[in-house]
N, C-alpha and C positions, 0 to 999 in steps of 0.2 A: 718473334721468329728470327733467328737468325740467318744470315747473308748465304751461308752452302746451301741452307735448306730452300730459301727463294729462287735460287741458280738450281737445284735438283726438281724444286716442283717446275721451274719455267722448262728447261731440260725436256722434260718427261711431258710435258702436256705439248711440244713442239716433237716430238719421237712419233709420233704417227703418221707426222708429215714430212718426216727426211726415210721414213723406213722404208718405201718402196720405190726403187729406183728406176728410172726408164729403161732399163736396160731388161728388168725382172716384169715387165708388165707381161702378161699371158694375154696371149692373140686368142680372140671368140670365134675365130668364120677361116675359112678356107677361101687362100687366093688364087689357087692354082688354075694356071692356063691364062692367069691374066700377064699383060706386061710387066715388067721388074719400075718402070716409070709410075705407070697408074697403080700399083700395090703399095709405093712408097709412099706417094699421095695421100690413097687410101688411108694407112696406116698410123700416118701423122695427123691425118683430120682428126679419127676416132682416137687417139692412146693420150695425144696431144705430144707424142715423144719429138726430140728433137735432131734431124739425123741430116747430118750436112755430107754430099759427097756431089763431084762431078758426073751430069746427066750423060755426057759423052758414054762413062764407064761401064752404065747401064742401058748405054741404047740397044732396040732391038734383042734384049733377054726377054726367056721367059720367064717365069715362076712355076718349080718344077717339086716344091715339096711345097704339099698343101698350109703349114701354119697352123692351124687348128691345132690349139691348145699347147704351144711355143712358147719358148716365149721371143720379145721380140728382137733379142741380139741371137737365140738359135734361132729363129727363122731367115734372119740376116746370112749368117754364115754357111747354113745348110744350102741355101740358094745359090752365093755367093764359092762354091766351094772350086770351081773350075773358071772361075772370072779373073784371079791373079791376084783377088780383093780381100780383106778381113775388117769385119765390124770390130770394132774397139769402143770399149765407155771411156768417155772423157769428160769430168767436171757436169756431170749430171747431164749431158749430151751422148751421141752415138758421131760417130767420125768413121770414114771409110780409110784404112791405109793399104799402102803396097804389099801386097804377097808373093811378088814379084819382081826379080832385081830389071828386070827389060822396061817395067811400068817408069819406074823415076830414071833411070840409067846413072845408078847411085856410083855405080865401080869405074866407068870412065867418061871423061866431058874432054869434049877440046876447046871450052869455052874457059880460057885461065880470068877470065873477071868473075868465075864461080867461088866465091868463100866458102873453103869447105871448114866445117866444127866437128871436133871431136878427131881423137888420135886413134882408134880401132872403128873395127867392123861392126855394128849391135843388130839383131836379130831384124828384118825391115818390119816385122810388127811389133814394135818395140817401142813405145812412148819413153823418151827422154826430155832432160832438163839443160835447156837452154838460156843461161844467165847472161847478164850485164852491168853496165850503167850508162845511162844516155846525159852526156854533160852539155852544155853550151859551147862552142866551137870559139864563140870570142872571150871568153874568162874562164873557162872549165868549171862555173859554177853546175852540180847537178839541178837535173829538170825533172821539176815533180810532175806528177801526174801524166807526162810524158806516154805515149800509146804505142804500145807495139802489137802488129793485126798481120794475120796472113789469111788474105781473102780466100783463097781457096778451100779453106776449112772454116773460116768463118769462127777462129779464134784467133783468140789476142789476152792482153793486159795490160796493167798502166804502171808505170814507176813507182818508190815509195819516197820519203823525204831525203832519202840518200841518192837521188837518182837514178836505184839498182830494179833490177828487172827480172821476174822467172819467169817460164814460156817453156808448157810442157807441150812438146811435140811430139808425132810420130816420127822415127826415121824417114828420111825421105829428102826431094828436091824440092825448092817452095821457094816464092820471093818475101820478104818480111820487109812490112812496112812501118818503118817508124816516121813518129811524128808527133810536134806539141805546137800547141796555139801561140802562132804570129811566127812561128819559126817554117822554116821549109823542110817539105818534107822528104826521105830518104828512103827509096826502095832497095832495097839488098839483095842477090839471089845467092842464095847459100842450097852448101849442101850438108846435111845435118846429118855423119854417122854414129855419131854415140853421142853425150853430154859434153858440154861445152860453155864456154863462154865468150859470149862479143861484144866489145863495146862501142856506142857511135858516137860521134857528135854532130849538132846538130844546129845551125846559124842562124839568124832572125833570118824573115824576109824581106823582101824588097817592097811588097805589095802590101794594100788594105785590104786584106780579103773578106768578100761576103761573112764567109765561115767564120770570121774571126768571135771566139768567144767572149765574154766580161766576163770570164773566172778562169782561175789559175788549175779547177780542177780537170783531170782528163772526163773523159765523155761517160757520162753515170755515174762521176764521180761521187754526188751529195745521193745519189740511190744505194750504190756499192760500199761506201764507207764505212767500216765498221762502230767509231767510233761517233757519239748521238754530240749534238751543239759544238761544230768545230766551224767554223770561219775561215777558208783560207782565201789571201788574195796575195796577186803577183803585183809588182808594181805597175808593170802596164795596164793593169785593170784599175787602179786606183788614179794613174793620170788621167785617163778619161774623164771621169769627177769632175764639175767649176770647181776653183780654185778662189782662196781668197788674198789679196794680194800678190796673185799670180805664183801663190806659194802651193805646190802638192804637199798633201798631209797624211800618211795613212792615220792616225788614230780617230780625224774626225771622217776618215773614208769609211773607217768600219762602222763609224752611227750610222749609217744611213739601211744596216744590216739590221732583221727584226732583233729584240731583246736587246739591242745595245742604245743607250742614249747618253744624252747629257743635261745637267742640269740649268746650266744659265749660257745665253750669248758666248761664241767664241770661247769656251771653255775647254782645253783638251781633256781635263779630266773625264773619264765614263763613267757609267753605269751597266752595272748585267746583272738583266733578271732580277731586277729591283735593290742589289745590292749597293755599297757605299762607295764609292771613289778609292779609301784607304784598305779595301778589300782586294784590290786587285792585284796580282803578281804579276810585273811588270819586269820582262829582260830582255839587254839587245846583248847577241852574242852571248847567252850564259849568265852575263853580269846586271846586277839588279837598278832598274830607274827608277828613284824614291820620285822623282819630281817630272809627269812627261812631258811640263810645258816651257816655254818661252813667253815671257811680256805679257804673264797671268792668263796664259789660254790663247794670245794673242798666233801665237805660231807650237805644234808640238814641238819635241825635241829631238825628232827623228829625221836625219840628212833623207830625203826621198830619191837625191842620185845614191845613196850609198845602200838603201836597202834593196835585198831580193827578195825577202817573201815576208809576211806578218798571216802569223796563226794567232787564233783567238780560242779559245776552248770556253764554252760558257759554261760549263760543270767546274767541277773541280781540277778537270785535265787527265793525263793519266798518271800513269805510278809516281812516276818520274820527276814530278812537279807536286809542289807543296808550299806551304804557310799561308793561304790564304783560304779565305771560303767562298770569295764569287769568281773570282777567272785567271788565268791565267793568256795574259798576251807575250809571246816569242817569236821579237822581232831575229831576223837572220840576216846580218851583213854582206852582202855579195865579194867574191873574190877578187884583186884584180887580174888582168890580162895579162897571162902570163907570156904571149907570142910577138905583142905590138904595142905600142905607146897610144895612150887615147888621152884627150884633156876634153871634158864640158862641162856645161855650170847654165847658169842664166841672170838676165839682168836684169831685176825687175825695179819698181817706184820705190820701194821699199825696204828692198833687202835684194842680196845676191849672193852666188855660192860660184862656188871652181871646187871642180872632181881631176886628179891626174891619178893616170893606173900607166901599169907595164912594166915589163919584165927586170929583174933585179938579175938572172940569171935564166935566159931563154928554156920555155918547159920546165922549168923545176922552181924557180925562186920570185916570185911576183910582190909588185906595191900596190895599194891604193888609199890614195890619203884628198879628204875633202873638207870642204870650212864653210859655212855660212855667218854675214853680219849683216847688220840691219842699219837703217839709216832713217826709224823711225818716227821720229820728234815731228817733222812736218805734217805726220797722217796725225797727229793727237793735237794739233795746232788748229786742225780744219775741222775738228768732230765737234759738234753742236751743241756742247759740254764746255762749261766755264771750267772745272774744278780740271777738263783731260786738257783744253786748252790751257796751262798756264804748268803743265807736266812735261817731264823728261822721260825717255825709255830708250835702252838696246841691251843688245845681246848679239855675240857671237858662240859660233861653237865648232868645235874642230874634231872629225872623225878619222884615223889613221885603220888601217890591217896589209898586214904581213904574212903573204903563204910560202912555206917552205916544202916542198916533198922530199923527205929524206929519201925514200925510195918509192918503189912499185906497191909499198905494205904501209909504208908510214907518211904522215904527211900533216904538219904541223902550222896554225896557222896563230896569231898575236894581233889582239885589237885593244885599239885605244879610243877613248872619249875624250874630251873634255870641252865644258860649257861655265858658258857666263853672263848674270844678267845684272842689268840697274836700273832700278823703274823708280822715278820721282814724282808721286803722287800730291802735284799742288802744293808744292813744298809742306805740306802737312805729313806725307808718312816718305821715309825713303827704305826699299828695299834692296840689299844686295846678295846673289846667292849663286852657287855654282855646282858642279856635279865634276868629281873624277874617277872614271871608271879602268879598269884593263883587265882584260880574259883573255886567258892560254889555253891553246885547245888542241889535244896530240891527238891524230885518228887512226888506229893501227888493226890490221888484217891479219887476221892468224889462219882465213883460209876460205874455201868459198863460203862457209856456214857461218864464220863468227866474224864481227867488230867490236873492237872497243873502245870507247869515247873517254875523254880525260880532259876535265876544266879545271881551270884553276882562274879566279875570279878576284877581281877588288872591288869596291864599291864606296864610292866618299863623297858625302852629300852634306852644303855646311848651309847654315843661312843669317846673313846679320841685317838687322830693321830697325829700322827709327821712327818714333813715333811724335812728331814735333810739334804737334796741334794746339798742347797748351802749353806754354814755357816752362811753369811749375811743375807742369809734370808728365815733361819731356823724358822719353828712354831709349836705352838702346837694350836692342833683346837678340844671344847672338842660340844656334841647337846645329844640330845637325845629328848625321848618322852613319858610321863606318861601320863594312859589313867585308868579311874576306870567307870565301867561297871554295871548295873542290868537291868536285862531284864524278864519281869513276862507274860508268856501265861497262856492260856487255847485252851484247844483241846477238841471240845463236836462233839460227833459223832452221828450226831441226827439220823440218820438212815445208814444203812448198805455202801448206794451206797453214802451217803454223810456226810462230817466230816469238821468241822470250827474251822479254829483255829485263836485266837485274841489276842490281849496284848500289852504292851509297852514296849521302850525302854528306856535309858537314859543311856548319855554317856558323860564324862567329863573327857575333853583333855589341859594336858598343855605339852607345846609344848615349849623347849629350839634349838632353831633355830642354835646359836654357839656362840661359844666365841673362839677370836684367840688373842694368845699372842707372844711373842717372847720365843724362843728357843734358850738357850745359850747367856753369856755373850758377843756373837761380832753381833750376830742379829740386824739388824735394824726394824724389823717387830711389825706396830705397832698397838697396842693393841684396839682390837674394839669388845663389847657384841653389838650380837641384840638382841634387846626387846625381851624378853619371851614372847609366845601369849599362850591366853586362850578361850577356848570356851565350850559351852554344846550345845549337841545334842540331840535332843528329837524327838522319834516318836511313833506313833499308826500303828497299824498293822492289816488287815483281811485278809484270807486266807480262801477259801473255796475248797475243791477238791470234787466234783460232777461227779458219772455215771449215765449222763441224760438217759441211754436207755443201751441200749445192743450191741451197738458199737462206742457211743462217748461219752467221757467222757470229761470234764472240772477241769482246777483247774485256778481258777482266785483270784487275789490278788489287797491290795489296800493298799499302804502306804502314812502317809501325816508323812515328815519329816520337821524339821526345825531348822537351826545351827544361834547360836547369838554368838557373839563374842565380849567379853568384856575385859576391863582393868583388871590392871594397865599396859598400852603398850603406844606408840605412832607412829602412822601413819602419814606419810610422803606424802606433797605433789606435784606434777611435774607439772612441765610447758609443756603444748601441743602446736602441731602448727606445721606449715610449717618451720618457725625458728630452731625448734630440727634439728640437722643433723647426730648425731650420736645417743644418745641417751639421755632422759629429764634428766634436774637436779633438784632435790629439791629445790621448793621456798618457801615453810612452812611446820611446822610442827601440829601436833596437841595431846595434851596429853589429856591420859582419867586416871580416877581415878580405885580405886582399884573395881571391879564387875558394872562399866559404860559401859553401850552397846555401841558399837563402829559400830555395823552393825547385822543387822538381816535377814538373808533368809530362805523363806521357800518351799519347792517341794513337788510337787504330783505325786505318784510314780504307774501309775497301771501298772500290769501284768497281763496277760492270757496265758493261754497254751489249745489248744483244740487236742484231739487226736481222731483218727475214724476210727476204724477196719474194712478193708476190709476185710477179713477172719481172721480167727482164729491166725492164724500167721501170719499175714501181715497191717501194719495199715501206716497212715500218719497224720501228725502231723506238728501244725503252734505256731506260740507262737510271742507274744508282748513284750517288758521289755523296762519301763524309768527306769533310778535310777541315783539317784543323787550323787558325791563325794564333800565334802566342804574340804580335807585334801588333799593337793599336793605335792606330792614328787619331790624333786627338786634334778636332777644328772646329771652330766655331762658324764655319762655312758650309756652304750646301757644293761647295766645288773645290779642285785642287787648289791651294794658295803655298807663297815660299815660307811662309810663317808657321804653316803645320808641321805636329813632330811626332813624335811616336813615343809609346811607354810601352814597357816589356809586361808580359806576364811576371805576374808574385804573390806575397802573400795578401795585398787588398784586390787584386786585379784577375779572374779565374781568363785563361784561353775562351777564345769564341771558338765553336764549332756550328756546322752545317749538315746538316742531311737533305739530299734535292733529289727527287724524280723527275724523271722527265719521257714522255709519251710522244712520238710524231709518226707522220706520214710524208713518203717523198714518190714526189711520181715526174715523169719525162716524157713529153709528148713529141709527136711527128720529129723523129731521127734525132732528139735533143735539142729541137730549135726552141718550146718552150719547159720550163723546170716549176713547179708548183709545191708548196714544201708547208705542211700545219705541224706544229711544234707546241706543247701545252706544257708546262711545269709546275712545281712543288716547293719551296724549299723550308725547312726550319731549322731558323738560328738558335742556338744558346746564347749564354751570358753576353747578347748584343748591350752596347753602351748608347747612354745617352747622360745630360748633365745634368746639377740638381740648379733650381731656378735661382739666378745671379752667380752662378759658376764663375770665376776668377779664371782664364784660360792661362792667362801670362804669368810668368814667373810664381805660380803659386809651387811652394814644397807642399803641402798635400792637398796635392788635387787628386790624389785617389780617393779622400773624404767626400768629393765633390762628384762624385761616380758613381749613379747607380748600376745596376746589370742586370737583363731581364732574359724576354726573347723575345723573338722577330719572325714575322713570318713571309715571304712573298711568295706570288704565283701571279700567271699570265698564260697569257696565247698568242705565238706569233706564228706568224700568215708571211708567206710570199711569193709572188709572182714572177719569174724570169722570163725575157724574150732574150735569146742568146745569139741568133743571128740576122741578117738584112741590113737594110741601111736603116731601119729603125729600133735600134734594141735598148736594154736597161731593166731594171726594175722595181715593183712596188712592195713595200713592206709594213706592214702593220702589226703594232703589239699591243694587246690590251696586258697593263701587269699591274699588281697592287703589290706595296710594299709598306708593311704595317708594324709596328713594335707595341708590346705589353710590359707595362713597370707595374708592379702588384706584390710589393714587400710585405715584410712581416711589421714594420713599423710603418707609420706616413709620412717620413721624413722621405723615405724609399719606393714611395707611389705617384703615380705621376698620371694624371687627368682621369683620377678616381681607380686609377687600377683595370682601366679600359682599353682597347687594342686604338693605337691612332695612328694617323697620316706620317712616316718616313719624310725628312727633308725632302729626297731626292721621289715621294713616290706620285708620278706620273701617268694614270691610268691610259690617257690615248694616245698614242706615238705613232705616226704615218710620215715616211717617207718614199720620194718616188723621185726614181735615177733616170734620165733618159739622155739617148744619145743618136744623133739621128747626122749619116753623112751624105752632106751636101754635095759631094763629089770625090774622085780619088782622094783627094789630101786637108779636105774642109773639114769639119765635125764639129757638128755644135751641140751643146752639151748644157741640160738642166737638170738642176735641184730644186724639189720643191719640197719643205717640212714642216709639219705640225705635230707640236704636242699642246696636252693638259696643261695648264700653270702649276705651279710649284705649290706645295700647302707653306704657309706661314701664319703667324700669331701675330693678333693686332690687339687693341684698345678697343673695348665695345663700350665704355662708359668711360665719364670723371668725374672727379670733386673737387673743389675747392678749400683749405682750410686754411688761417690763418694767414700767412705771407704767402702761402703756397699757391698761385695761380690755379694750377692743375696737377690732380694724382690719378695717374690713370689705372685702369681696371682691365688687366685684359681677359681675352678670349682663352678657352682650354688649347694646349699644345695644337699646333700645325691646322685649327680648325677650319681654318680662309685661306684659298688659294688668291695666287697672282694673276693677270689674265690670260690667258690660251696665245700660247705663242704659234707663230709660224711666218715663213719668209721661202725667198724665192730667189734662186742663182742662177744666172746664165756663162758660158762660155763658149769661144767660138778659138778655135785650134788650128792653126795652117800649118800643115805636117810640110814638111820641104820634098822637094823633086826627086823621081826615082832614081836617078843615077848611084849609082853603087862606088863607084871610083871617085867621087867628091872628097876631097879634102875636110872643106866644113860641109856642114850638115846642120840646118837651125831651124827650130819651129818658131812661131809667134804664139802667142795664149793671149787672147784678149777676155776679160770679165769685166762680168757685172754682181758685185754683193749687194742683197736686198733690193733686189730689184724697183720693187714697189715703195721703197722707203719705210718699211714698217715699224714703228715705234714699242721695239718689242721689252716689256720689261725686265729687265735684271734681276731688281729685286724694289722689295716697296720699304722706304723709311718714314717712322713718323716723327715726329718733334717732340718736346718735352709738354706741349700743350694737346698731344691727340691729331695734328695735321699730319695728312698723307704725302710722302712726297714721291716721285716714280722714277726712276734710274735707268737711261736705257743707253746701254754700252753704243749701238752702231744702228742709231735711231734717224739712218738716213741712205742714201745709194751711196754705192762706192763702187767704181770703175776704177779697173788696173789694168797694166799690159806687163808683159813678163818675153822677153826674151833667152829663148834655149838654144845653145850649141853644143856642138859635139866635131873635137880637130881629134883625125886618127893620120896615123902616119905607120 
């Protein structure tokens, strides 16, 4: 069945329940002679409709036309006909407006702190549209999910990721209250004569307030969202978090969210929804992070003073986003201060960073540029590990951006990366490796309806390692990955409940696979480049997000992607057949010239997401995602390493593709203080990869020989519990997910544990995490992690033999059949926010932690010997307390 067709039966079996509108409901009884108070009562018990107006306006009315057989906006009006009033439908609601200019006293005020909107007179029962954007008052960063409510009517809405805001009102006098979480908030009275637009800003606060939320979203945000498995957090939600080495981290903040994990100790790489590590689409600003760790997992590579927001999408994402099949993360750089000079940073045991921002040119031209470096070596000196004790490690890495507003329409803003690591593993292996990235990003307004966004991106990822364990056959193996980026929307919001956004992509990738050579004059290791590969990606994009009605809303997407992969390379080709026994050998080769297409494919990528409110705070929500990845990360790891590389789709290598459902329910209890969220999913892979048994990872030219391709399948359930306000909040999340692969060839060279579905590296059936944050007073907050998962599957040695000279030949187990033991550990920290004063110069918290509380000897991963002994590796198999000092000097 095709994708319109599943969209027209969802559609149509959901049309019975948006086709009768509160408005159209027929009145059964007659109210006449009762009060206009107790009729309304009445009315709302029985229809269930929803009709907000001031009790004043109807004091002391009667009810003077019976209603019988009304319906319930004529019986509004007919009653209402000499009150000054008019029923109006609003957004599946009933609203009372002025039918009277004497009710609001729209034509004259002598109160000049009245902002009046709109440049004519509009009709006073006239619903109009009232736009904006609500930004940050100290960096003009906009504020998501930000709320704008005007109590009297008892509506409102919340910001989108642009900061911008509609707010369809009646004509009229009103005070409009904005506001977003940890910030103060702003009452406004305006006077609203036709369409308009106003914008606010809006300044953190001084205070800890009760109210203060853990999420970035506004209030119903994960009920109202249209879009199914999105992640958002603010970074103030993410410091909350213990900390390890007194370092904020969003990527391991988002593990502790259902469906997302990891697979070993301290590892930044993730997991979603049982996918791979090398699955994920990873960008900060626009521009792609091949690598998102520091000192092997030890720190991510994300500046946490330089980020504003990190979205996660656990599907496929929407239009707009592409080449992978499990997620897509978009991290977003904060702007700086364009009004005033600020410097902070913190000093911790380990590492430390400095943030400076402010004005290049007051209002219009802003910096901010930050650095982090480490001072490692003494924490790997102390860890309870011979092989980390006698190791070297650091990394620095430096984050710049640049905003310009060329005007009031355009506004142009330039980021830069660059990082750098060096990790000396016992003098046995040495790695060195680094990331340079830069994205250009022009934002221009062609009116109140349209934006259009314009990147332009680089991306350079290199990596060189040494292998020095045995002198003879010591190496050095250098790969990397250059990728240059532009990608151009438009966002046209043709009407309030619906907004389309379109545009293309184009991405071009060359790709240094490795080169390995000898190391040291007694090496025998010999020297072999694989072919550089080259390819470009191109695609188009539509994205519509639609509120068909007043409880289901849509946002459906459509991507046609297509990767060619051209010279100058040569592809290898293998003999098949029953004859292979271990694994094919090249019998020809084949050279292409410098931009000859060597292989073309191209995917159709739709997406839907339908979401349908059963009350006001409670809604369910289903979603669809193919997406296709042409780039394969290729590792002999179950975690991100700098040694991992990538191979292009060709002709031995087919694209993976994805197809994932996904089913959930969200519900919000007492005014949003708790959020409760079951999420069930789907997914199936195509041509997923796995290797054939003794695979040659390094420097092999055909290791596409050494590649089977099958598919994969994963599915779960994640559960989670929010407490969002008091002095006790956080919450608990749970995900049961299986993640499984089938290799089942036409020969047995190409089958793999009999052609049976088995255990994924990374696949984790229990995942429980639980966030809590409980304050101890104005400025204390002390703050726990506590996590468990499953152990990891891996393959051991169930038997040996002896023969000959040969000690022992061991026998193992089928693929991934024995897990590691069941991890889990336990973090604390304790937070002392500094004094309320507003006019302080400095401003400095303390962070004090504790890793692994309990000392837990959690395993990494299990190695055996050449004789069949177990050995057990446990990266931070002991407590570790830090302190971390933060400041913040504004001038």
């Amino acid at each position: 069945m095709s994708i319109s067709k599943i969209i027209i039966i969802v559609l149509a079996c959901c049309a019975p329940l948006l086709a009768l509108a509160q408005e159209d409901m027929h009145l059964d009884q007659s109210y006449q002679g009762m009060s206009m108070s107790n009729a309304l009562d009445s009315i709302k018990a029985e229809t269930k409709a929803k009709i907000f107006y001031n009790p004043e306006w109807v004091k002391d009315r009667k009810v003077t036309v019976s209603g019988k057989g009304l319906t319930v906006l004529e019986f509004l009006n007919e009653n209402l006909a000499e009150s000054g009033l008019k029923a109006v439908p609003y957004r599946g609601s009933i609203v009372f407006v002025a039918n009277n200019p004497e009710l609001y006293q729209i034509e004259s005020t002598a109160d000049e702190s009245l902002i009046v909107i709109g440049d004519k007179n509009s009709e006073l029962n006239e619903v109009v549209s009232v736009t904006g954007r609500i930004t940050d008052g100290g960096n003009d960063e906009p504020l998501i999910g930000a709320r704008v409510y005007i109590s009297s009517l008892n509506i409102g809405t919340v910001t989108d990721f642009n900061g911008n805001y509609n707010l369809r009102v009646p004509v009229g006098k009103y005070t409009i209250d904005y506001s977003s979480i940890s910030y103060e908030g702003k009452p406004i009275d305006v006077i609203i004569k036709s369409a308009g637009q106003l914008d606010v800003s809006l300044f953190s606060g001084s205070l800890q307030l009760d109210e203060l939320v853990i999420t970035a979203d506004g209030q119903d945000a994960n009920v109202q969202q249209r879009v199914s498995g999105l992640e958002n957090m603010n970074i103030e939600t993410i410091k909350q978090l213990p900390t390890f080495m007194g370092e904020v981290d969003p990527v391991k903040s988002l593990t502790t969210m259902p469906g997302i994990s990891t697979t070993g100790e301290l590892s930044s790489g993730f997991n979603v929804r049982g996918g791979e590590t090398g699955q994920n689409l990873i960008v900060q600003d626009g521009a792609v992070i091949y690598n998102p760790t520091h000192l092997f997992g030890f720190y991510s590579a994300f500046n946490s003073d330089m980020v504003n927001e990190v979205n996660l999408y656990k599907g496929g994402g929407p239009a707009n986003f592409g080449g992978r099949i499990s997620s897509v993360l978009d991290i977003k750089l904060r702007h700086g201060n364009d009004e005033k000079y600020e410097v902070n940073g913190g000093i911790g045991l380990v590492s430390s960073r400095l943030t400076a921002e402010g004005p290049i040119v007051k209002n219009k031209a802003s910096f901010l540029i930050g650095g982090r470096t480490s001072y490692t070596n003494w924490l790997l000196h102390r860890i309870k590990n011979i092989e980390l004790q006698s190791s070297e490690a650091a990394f620095y890495d430096l984050n710049a951006k640049l905003l310009y507003r060329v005007s009031d329409k355009d506004y142009i803003t330039g980021s830069f990366y660059l990082s750098h690591d060096d990790f000396n593993f016992a003098g046995e292996a040495q790695y060195d490796w680094g990331t340079k990235n830069f994205s250009l990003e022009w934002n221009h307004v062609f009116g109140t309806k349209t934006l259009s966004t314009l990147w332009l991106t680089t991306s350079n990822y290199n990596v060189n390692s040494k292998n020095l364990e045995e002198e003879v056959e010591a190496f050095e193996f250098e790969n990397g990955i250059q990728n240059f980026s532009a990608k151009y929307e438009f966002l046209y919001k043709m009407h309030p409940k619906n907004s389309l956004t379109v545009g293309a992509e184009y991405n071009n990738h060359n790709i240094r696979p490795g080169e390995l050579s000898a190391f040291g004059e007694n090496s025998n290791t010999k020297y072999v480049k694989m072919s550089d590969q080259h390819a470009h990606e191109i695609a188009l994009f539509a994205q519509d997000d639609w509120d068909l009605g007043a409880r289901l809303a849509l946002s459906a997407g459509i991507r046609l992607s297509s990767f060619v992969r051209t010279g100058p390379d040569t592809e290898y080709i293998f003999d098949e057949g029953a004859n292979v026994v271990r694994e094919p050998q090249v019998i020809d080769s084949v050279s292409y010239g410098s931009g000859e297409t060597i292989k073309t494919f191209v995917g159709l990528e739709p997406r839907v997401s339908l979401r349908y409110l059963l009350t006001t705070n409670s809604s369910l929500k289903f979603s669809y995602y193919r997406s296709y990845q042409y780039l394969h990360l290729i590792s002999n790891t179950v975690s991100a390493t700098p040694q991992d590389y990538y191979l292009a789709s060709g002709n031995n290598l087919d694209p993976q593709y994805a197809d994932q459902w996904s089913v959930g329910y969200f519900r919000n209890f007492q005014n949003n203080a708790y959020q409760v969220s079951a999420e069930s999913y789907y997914k199936d892979i195509k041509n997923s990869l796995d290797f054939l048994e003794g695979a040659e990872i390094i420097g092999n030219k055909q290791l596409e020989g050494s590649i089977v391709q099958g598919v994969g399948r994963t599915y779960g359930l994640e559960l989670q519990l929010k407490k969002n306000t008091g002095r006790l909040n956080g919450w608990i999340s749970y995900t049961y997910s299986r993640s499984l692969k089938r290799f089942n060839g036409q020969y047995e060279y190409q089958t793999i544990n009999n052609g049976e579905y088995y255990s994924a590296n990374n696949d984790k059936p229990h995942d429980l995490s639980m966030v809590m944050n409980y304050k101890l007073g104005g400025r204390v907050i002390l703050s726990a992690n506590f996590s468990y998962s499953t152990g990891r599957p891996i393959t051991v040695p169930v038997s040996k033999f002896s023969f000959d000279r040969q000690l022992a030949v061991l026998n193992y187990s089928e693929r991934n059949e024995y897990r590691i033991p069941d991890y889990h550990r336990l973090d604390l920290s304790l937070t002392i926010k500094p004094s309320l004063r507003r006019d302080k110069f400095i401003n400095g918290e303390w962070v004090f932690s504790i890793f692994n509380v309990y000392a837990r000897k959690n395993a990494y991963s299990i190695y055996f010997t050449k004789s069949g002994f177990a050995k057990k590796l446990s990266i931070m198999g002991t407590i570790f307390p830090s302190v971390t000092y933060n400041f913040k000097l504004s001038k």
